[in-house]
Residue frames as qw, qx, qy, qz and C-alpha x, y, z in Angstrom:
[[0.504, -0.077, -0.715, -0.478, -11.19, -1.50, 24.70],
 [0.318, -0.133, 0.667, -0.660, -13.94, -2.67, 27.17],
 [0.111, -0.118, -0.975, -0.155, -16.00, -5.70, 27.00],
 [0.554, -0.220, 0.138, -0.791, -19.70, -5.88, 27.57],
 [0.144, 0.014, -0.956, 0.254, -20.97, -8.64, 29.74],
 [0.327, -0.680, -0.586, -0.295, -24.24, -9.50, 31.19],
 [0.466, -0.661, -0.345, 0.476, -23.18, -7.77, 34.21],
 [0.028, -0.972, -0.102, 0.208, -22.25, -4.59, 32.30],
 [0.517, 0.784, -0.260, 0.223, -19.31, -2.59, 31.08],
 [0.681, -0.561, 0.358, 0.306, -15.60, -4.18, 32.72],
 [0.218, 0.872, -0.402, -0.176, -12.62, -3.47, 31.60],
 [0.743, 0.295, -0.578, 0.161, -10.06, -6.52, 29.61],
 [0.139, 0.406, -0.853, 0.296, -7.82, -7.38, 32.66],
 [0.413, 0.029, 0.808, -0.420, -10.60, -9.24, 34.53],
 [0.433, 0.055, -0.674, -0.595, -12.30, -12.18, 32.56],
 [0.188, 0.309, 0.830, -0.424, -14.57, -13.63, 35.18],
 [0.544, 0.403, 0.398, -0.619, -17.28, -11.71, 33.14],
 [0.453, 0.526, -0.532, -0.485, -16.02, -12.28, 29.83],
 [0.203, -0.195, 0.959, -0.023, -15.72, -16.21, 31.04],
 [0.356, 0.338, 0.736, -0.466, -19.48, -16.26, 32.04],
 [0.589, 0.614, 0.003, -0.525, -20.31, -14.90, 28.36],
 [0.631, 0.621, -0.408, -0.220, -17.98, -16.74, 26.23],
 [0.648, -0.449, 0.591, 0.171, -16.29, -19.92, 28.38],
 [0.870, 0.316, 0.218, 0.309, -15.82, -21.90, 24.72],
 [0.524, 0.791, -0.055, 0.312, -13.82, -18.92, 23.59],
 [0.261, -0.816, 0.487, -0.170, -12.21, -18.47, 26.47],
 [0.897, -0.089, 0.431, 0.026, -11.32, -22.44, 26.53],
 [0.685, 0.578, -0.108, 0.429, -9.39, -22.06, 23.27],
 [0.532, 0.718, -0.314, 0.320, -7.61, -19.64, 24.18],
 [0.390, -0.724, 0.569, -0.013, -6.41, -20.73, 27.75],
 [0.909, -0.077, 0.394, 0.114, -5.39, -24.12, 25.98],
 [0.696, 0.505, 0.142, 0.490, -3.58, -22.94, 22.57],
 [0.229, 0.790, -0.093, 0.561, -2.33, -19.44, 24.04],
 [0.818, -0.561, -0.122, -0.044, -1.64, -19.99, 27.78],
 [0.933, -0.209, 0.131, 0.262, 1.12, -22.27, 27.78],
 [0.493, 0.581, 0.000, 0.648, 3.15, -19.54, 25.43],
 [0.123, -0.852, 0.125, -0.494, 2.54, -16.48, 27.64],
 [0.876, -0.469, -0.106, 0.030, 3.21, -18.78, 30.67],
 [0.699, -0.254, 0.228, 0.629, 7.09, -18.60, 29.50],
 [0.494, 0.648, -0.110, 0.569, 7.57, -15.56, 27.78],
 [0.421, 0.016, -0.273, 0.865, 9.78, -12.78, 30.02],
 [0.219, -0.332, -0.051, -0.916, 7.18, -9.33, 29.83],
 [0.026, 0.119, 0.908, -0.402, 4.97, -10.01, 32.95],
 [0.537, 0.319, 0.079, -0.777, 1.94, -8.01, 31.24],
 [0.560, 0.240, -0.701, -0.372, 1.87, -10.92, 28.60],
 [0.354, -0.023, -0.910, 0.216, 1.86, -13.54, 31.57],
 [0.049, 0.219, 0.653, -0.723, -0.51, -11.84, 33.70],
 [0.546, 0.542, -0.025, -0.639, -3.22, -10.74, 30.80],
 [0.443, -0.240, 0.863, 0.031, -2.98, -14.02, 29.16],
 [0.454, 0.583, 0.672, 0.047, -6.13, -13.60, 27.09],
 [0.172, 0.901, -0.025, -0.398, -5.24, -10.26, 25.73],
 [0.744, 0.660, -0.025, 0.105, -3.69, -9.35, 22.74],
 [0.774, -0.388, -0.006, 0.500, 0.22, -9.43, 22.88],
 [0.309, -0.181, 0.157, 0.920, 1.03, -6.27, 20.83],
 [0.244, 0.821, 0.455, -0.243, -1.55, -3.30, 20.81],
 [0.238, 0.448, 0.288, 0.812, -1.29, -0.71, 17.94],
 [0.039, -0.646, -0.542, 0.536, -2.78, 2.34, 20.34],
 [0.036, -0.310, 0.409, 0.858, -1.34, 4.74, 17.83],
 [0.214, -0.268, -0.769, -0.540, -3.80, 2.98, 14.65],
 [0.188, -0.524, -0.817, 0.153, -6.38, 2.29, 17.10],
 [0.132, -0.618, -0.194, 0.750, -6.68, 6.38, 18.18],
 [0.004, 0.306, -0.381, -0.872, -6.37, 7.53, 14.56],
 [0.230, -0.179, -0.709, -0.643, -9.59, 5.66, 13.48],
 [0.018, 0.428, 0.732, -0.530, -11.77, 6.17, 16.31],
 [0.170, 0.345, -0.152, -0.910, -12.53, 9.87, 14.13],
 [0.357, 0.343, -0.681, -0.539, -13.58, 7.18, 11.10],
 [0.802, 0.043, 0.286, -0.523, -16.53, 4.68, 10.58],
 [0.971, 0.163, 0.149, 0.096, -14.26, 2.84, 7.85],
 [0.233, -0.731, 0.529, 0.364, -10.90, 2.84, 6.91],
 [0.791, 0.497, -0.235, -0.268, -9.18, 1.56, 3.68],
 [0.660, -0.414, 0.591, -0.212, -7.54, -1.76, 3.46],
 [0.811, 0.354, -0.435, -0.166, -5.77, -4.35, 1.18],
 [0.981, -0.178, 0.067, 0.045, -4.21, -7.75, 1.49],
 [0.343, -0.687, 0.534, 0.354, -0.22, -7.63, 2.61],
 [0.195, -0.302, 0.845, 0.396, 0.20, -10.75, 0.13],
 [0.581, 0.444, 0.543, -0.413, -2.45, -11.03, -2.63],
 [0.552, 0.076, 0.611, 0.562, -2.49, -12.16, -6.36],
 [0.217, 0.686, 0.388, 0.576, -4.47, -9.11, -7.41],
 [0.177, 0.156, -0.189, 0.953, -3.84, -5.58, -6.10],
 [0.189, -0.585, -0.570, -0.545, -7.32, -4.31, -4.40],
 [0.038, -0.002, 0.631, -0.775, -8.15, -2.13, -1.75],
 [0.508, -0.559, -0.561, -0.338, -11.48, -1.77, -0.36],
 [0.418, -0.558, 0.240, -0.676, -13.33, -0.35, 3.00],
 [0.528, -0.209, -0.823, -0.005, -13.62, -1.94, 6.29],
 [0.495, -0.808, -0.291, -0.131, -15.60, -1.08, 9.69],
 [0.063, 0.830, -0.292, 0.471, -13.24, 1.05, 11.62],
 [0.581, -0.463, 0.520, -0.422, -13.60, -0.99, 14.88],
 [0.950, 0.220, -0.219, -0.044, -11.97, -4.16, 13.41],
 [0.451, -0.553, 0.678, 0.178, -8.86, -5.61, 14.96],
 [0.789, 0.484, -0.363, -0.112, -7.08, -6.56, 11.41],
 [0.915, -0.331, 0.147, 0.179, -4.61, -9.00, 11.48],
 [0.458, -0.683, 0.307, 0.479, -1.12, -8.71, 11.05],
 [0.546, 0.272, 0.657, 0.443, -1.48, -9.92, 7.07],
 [0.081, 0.819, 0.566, 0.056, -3.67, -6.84, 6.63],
 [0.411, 0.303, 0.064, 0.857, -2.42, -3.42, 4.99],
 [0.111, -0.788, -0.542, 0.272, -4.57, -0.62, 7.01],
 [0.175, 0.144, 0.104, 0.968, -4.54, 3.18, 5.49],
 [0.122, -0.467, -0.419, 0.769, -6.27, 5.83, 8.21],
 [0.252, 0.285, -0.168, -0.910, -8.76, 7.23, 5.29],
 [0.483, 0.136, 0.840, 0.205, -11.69, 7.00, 3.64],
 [0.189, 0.640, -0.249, -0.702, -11.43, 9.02, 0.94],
 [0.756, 0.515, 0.404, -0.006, -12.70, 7.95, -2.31],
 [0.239, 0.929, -0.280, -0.022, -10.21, 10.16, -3.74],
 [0.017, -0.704, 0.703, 0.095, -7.63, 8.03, -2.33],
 [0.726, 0.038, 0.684, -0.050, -9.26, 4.97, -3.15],
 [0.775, 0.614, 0.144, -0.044, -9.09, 5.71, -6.68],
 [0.362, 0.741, -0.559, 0.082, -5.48, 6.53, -6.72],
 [0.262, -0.564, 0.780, 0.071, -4.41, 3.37, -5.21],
 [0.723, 0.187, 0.658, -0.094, -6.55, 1.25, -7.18],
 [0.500, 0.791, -0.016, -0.353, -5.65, 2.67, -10.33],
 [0.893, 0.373, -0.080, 0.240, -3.29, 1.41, -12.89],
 [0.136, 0.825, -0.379, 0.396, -0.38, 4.17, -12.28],
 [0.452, -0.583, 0.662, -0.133, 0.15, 2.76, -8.29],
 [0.922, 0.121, 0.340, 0.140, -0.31, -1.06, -9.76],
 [0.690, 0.667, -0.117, 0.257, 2.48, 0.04, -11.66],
 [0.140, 0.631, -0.610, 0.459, 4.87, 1.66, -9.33],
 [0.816, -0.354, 0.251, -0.381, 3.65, -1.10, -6.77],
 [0.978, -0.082, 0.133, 0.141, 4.93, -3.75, -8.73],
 [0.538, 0.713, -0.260, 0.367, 7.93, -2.20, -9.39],
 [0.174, 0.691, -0.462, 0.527, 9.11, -1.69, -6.50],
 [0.721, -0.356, 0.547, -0.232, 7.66, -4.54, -3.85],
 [0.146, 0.395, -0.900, -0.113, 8.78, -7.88, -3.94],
 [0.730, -0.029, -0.374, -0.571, 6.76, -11.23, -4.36],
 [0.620, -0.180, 0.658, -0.386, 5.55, -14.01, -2.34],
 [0.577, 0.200, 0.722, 0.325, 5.91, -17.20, -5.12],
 [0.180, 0.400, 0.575, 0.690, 3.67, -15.47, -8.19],
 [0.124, -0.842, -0.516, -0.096, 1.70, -13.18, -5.87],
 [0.201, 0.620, -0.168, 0.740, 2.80, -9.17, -5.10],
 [0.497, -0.579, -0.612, 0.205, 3.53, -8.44, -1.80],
 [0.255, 0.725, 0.112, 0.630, 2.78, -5.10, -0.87],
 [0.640, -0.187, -0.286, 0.689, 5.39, -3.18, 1.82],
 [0.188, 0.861, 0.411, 0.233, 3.57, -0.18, 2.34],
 [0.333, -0.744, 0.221, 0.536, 7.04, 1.33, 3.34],
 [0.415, -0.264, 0.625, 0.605, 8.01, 0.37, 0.10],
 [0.090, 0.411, 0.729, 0.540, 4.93, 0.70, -2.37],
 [0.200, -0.764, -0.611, 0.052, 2.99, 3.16, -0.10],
 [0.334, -0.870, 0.023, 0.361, 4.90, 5.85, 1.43],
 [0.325, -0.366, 0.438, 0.754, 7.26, 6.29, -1.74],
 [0.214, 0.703, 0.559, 0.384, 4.18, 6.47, -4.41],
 [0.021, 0.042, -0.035, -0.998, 4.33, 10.50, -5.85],
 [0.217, 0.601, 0.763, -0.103, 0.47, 10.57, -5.45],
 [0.127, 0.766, 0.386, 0.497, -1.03, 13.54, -7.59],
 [0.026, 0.030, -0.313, 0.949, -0.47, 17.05, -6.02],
 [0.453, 0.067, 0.313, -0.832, -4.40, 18.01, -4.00],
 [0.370, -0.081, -0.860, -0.343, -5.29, 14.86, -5.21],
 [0.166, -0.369, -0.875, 0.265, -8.06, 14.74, -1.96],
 [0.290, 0.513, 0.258, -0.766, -9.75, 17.83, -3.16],
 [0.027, 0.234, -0.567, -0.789, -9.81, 16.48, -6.43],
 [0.492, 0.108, 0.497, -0.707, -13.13, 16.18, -7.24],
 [0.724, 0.464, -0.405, -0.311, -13.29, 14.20, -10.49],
 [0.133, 0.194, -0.925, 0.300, -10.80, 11.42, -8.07],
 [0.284, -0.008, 0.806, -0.519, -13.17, 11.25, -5.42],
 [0.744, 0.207, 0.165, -0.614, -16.66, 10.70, -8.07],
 [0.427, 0.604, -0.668, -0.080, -14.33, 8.28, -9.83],
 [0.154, 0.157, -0.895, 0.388, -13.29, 6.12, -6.88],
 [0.391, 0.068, 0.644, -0.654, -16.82, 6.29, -5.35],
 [0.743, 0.362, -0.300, -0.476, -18.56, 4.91, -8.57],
 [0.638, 0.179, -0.721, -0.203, -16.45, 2.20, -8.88],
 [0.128, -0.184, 0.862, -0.455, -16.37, 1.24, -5.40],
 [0.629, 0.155, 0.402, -0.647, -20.48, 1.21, -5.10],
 [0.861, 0.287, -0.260, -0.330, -20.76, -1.06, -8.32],
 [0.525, 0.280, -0.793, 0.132, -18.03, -3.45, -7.04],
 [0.348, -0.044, 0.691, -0.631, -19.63, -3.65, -3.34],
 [0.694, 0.276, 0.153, -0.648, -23.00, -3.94, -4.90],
 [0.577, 0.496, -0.628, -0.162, -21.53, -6.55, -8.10],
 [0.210, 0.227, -0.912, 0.270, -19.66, -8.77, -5.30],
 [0.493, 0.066, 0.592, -0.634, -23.21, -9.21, -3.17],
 [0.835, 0.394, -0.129, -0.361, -25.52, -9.81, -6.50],
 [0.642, 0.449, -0.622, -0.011, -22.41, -12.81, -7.42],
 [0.850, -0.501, 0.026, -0.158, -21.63, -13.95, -3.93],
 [0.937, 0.207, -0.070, 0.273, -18.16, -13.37, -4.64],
 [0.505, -0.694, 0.017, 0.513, -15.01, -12.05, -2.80],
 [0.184, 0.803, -0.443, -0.352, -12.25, -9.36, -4.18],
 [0.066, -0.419, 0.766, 0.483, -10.17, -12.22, -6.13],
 [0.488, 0.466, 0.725, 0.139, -13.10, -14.13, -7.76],
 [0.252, 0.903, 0.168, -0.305, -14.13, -10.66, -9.05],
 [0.046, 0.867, -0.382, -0.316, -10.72, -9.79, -10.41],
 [0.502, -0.037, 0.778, 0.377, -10.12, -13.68, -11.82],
 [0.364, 0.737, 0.569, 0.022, -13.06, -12.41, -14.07],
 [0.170, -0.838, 0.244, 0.458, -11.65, -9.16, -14.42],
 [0.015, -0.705, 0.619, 0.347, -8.94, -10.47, -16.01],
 [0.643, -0.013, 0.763, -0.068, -10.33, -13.02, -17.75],
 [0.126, 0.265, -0.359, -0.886, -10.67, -12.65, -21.59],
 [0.246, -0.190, -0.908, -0.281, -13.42, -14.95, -21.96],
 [0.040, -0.708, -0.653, 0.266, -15.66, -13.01, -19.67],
 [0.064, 0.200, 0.282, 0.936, -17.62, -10.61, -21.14],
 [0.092, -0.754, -0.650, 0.013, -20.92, -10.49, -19.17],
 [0.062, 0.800, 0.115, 0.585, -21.89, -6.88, -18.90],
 [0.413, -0.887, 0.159, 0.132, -21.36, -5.87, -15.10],
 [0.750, -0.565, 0.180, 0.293, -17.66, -6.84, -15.94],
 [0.432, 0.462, 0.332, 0.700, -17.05, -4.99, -18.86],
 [0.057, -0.889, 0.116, -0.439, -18.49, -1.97, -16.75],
 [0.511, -0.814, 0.141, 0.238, -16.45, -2.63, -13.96],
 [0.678, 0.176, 0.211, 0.682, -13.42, -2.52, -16.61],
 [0.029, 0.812, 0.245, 0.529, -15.09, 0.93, -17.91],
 [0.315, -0.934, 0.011, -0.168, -14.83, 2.51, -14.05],
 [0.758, -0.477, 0.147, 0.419, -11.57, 1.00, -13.34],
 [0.627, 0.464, 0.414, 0.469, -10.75, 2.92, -16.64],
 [0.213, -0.920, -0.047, -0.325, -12.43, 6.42, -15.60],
 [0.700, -0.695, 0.065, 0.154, -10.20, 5.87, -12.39],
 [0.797, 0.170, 0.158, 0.557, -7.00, 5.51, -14.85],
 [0.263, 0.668, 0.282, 0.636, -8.09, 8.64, -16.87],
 [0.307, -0.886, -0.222, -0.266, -8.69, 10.69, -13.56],
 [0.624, -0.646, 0.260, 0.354, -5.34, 10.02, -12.12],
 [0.657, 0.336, 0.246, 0.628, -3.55, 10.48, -15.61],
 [0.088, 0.719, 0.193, 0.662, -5.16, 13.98, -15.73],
 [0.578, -0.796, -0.018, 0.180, -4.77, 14.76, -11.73],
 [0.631, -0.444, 0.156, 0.617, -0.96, 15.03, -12.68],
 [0.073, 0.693, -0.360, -0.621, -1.13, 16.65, -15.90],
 [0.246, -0.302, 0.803, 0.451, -0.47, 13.92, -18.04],
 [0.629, 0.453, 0.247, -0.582, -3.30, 14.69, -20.60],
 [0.362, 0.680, -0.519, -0.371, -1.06, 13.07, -23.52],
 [0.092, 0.105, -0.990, -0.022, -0.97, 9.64, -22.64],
 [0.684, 0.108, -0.149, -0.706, -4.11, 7.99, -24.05],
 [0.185, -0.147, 0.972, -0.014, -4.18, 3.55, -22.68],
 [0.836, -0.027, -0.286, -0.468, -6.17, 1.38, -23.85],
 [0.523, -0.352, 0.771, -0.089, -5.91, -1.96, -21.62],
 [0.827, 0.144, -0.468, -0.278, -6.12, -5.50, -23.38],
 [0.873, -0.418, 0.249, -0.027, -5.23, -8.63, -22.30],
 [0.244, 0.757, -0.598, 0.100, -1.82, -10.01, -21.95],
 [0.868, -0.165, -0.468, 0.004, -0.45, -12.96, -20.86],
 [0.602, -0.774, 0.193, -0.032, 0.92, -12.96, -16.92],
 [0.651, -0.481, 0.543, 0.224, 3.43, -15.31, -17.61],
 [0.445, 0.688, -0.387, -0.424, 5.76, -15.41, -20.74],
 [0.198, 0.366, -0.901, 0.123, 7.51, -19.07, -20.03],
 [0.717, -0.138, 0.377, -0.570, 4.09, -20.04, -18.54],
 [0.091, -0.153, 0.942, 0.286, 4.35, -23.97, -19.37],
 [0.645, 0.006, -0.293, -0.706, 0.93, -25.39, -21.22],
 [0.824, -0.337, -0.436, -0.131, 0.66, -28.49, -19.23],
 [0.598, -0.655, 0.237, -0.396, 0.74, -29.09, -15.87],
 [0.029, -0.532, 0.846, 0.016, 3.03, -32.23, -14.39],
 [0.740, 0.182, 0.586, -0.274, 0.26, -34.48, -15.17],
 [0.199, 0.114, 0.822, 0.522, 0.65, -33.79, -18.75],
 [0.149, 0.707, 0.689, -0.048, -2.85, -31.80, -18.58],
 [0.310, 0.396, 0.168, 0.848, -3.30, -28.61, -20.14],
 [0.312, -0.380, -0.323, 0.809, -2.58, -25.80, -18.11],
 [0.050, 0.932, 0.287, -0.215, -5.03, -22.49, -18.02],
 [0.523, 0.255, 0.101, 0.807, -3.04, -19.99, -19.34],
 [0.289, -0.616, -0.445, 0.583, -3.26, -17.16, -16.84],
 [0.366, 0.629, 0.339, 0.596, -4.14, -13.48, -18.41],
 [0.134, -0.427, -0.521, 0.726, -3.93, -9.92, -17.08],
 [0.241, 0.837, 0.432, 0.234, -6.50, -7.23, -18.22],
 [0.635, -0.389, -0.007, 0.667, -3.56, -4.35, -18.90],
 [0.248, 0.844, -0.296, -0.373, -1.64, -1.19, -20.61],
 [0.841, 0.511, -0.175, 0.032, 0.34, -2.02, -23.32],
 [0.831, -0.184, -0.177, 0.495, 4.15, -2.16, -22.26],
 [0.416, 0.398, -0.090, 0.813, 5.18, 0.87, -23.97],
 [0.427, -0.780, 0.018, -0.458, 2.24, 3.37, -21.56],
 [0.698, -0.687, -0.200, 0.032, 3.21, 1.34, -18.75],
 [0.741, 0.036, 0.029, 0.670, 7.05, 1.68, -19.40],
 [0.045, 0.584, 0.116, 0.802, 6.18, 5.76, -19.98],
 [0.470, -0.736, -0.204, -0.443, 4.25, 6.23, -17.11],
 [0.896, -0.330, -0.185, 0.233, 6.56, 3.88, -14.68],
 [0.698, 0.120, -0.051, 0.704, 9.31, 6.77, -15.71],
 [0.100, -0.621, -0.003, -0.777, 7.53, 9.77, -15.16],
 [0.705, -0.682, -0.050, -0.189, 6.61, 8.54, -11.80],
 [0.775, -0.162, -0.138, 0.595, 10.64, 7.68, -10.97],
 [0.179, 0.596, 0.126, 0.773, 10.90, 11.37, -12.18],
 [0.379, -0.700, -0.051, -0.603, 8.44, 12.74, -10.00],
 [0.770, -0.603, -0.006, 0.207, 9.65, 10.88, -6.76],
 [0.634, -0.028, -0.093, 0.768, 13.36, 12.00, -7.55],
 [0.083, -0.666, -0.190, -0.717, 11.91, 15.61, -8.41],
 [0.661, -0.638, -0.340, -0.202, 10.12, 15.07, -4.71],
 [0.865, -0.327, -0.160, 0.344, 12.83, 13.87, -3.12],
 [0.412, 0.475, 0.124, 0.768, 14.90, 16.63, -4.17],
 [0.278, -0.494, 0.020, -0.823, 12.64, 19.69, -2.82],
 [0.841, -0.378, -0.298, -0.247, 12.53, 17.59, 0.21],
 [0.231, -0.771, 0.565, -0.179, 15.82, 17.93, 0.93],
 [0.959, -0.118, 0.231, -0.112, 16.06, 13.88, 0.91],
 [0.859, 0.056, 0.317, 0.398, 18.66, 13.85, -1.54],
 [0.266, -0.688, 0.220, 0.638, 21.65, 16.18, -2.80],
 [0.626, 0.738, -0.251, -0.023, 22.00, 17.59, -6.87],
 [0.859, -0.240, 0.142, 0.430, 25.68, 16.07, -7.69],
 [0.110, -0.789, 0.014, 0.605, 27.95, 18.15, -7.92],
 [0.783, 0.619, 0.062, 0.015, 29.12, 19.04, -11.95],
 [0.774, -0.130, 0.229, 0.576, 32.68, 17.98, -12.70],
 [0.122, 0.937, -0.217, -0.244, 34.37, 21.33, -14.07],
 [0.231, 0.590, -0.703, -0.324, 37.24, 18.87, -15.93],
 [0.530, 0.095, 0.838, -0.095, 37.48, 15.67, -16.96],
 [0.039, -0.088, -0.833, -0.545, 35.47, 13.79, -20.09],
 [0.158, -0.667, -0.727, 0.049, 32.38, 14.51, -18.24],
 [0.262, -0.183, -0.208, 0.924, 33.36, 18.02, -17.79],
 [0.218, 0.780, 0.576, 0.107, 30.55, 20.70, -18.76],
 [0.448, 0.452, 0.283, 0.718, 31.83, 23.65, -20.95],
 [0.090, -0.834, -0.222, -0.496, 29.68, 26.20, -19.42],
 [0.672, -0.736, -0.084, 0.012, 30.90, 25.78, -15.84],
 [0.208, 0.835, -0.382, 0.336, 34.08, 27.82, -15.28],
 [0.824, -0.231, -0.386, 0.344, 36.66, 26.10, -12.74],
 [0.369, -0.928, 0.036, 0.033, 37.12, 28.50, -9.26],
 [0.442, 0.689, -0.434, 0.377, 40.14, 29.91, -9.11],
 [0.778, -0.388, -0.323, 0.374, 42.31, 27.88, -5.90],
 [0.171, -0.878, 0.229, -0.383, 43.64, 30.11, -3.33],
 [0.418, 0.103, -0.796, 0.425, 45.99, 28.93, -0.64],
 [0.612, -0.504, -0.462, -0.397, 44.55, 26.90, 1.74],
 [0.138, -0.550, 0.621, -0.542, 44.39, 28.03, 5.04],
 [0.399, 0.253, -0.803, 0.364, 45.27, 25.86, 7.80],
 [0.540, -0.571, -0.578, -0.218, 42.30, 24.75, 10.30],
 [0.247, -0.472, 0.525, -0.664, 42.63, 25.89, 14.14],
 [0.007, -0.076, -0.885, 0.460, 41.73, 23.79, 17.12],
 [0.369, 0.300, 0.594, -0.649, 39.01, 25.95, 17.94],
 [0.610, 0.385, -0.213, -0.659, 37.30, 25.56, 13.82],
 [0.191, 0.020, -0.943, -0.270, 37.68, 21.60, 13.42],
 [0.730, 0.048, 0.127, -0.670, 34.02, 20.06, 13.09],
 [0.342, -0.135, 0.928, -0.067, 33.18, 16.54, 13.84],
 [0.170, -0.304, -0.830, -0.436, 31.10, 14.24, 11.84],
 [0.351, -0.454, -0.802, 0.163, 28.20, 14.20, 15.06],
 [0.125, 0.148, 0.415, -0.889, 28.52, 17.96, 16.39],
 [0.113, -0.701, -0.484, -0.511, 25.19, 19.56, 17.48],
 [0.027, 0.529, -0.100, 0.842, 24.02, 22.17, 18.87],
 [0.024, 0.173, 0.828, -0.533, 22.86, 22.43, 22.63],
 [0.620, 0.149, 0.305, -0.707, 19.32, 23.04, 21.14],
 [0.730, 0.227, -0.607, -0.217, 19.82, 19.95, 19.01],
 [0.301, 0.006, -0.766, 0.569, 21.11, 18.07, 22.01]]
């Protein structure tokens, strides 16, 4: 990363120009960020004081290729990804995925991952927090789902009318989606952005095959035990989401545990158990091997938990 100054391109370790352009910013940060680096141990932290204290070079390299990259909030009360300028330093709250495929914006914004999402991250009071080891990198995403061309006109529809929607309202990703999910709004852009967030359902139902399951969302209440007044004694909003019914989501939430064990499987990740040949669990068809006498190991044929080979090694 290299600064520009009036005096030209210089490289971060020397802030004499960066001073002469920015002294207020630089004031913060020798007063609030100084006095830390001053005492940590790593002398690059003490000596580069204004610099950042852990670079990502890796992230930073992989989106140089890429004008935007996709992006959602680690802890956020509505699931949403969306684009940002490649050449952003996110913060550490901030979920970054190295694409911008419209194709894969419609399969994580679709109902299916908001399903295996919340299933499988954990929450931050009433909001989902997504672990994109844990909600990202175990989602079965569609097989050629980034050639799929019915994904990517999908995902690029709704995006442009929500980009375009949130300017014309002057309103970020969770106003949009309080509305969303609001049964009492019915103005017309948000009934079509229901419609594309719909199309986006139907295009990832049918990316896997699953032409037989037919959702209709409605609303639902978020919170079954939600209380109706607040601790004033005032009545309390009664929070809604705009959803599947239980049973789709409960259908769909299993075919996707399927398909990641299935995955895992032909991946080698995880082993078939073996079938019990007696016992109450026994299966009939499977014949028990006939036992031979067992020979007796040698020195030179015992095997440790750890061996490898000297091209492993």
């Amino acid at each position: 990363v290299l600064f520009r100054s009036r005096e030209g391109i210089v490289a971060p370790d020397y802030p004499g120009p960066v001073a002469a352009d920015w002294p207020d910013l630089l004031t913060i940060i020798r007063e609030k960020v100084k006095p830390e680096r001053d005492l940590v141990k790593r002398d690059a932290l003490r000596e580069r004081w204004w610099q950042y204290a852990d670079k990502r070079p890796g992230l930073t390299k992989a989106k140089l290729s890429l004008s935007r990259v996709l992006a959602t909030s680690l802890t956020s009360k509505h699931r949403a990804f969306t684009y940002v300028p490649s050449n952003l330093v996110q913060d550490q709250t901030i979920v970054v995925i190295v694409s911008e495929s419209s194709a894969l914006f419609a399969a994580l914004s679709s109902t299916p991952h908001e399903v295996w999402a919340r299933f499988m991250s954990s929450t931050l009071e009433d909001r989902l927090r997504y672990t994109p080891s844990d909600c990202f990198e175990t989602f079965p995403f569609p097989k050629s789902y980034e050639t799929a061309s019915t994904l990517e006109m999908a995902g690029k529809s709704c995006y442009d009318f929500r980009a375009d929607l949130m300017i014309r309202n002057d309103e970020g990703l969770t106003k949009t989606y309080n509305r969303f999910h609001d049964p009492n709004e019915d103005s017309a852009d948000i009934q079509r952005l229901r419609e594309l967030h719909a199309a986006m359902d139907r295009a990832v139902l049918d990316a896997y095959g699953w032409q037989d399951i037919h959702p209709i969302c409605d609303f639902f209440p978020e919170f079954d035990d939600e209380e109706e007044e607040d601790e004033g004694g005032r009545p309390k909003k009664k929070k809604y989401r705009y959803r599947w019914p239980d049973d789709i989501h409960d259908e769909v939430l299993a075919r996707l545990l399927d398909l990641n064990r299935q995955r895992a499987l032909e991946e080698g990740q995880i082993q078939v158990p073996e079938q019990p040949t007696d016992g109450p669990w026994a299966d009939p068809s499977v014949k028990t091997p006939k036992r031979g006498k067992r020979k007796a190991k040698t020195p030179d044929s015992t095997e440790t938990l750890f061996a490898t080979t000297e091209e492993e090694a």
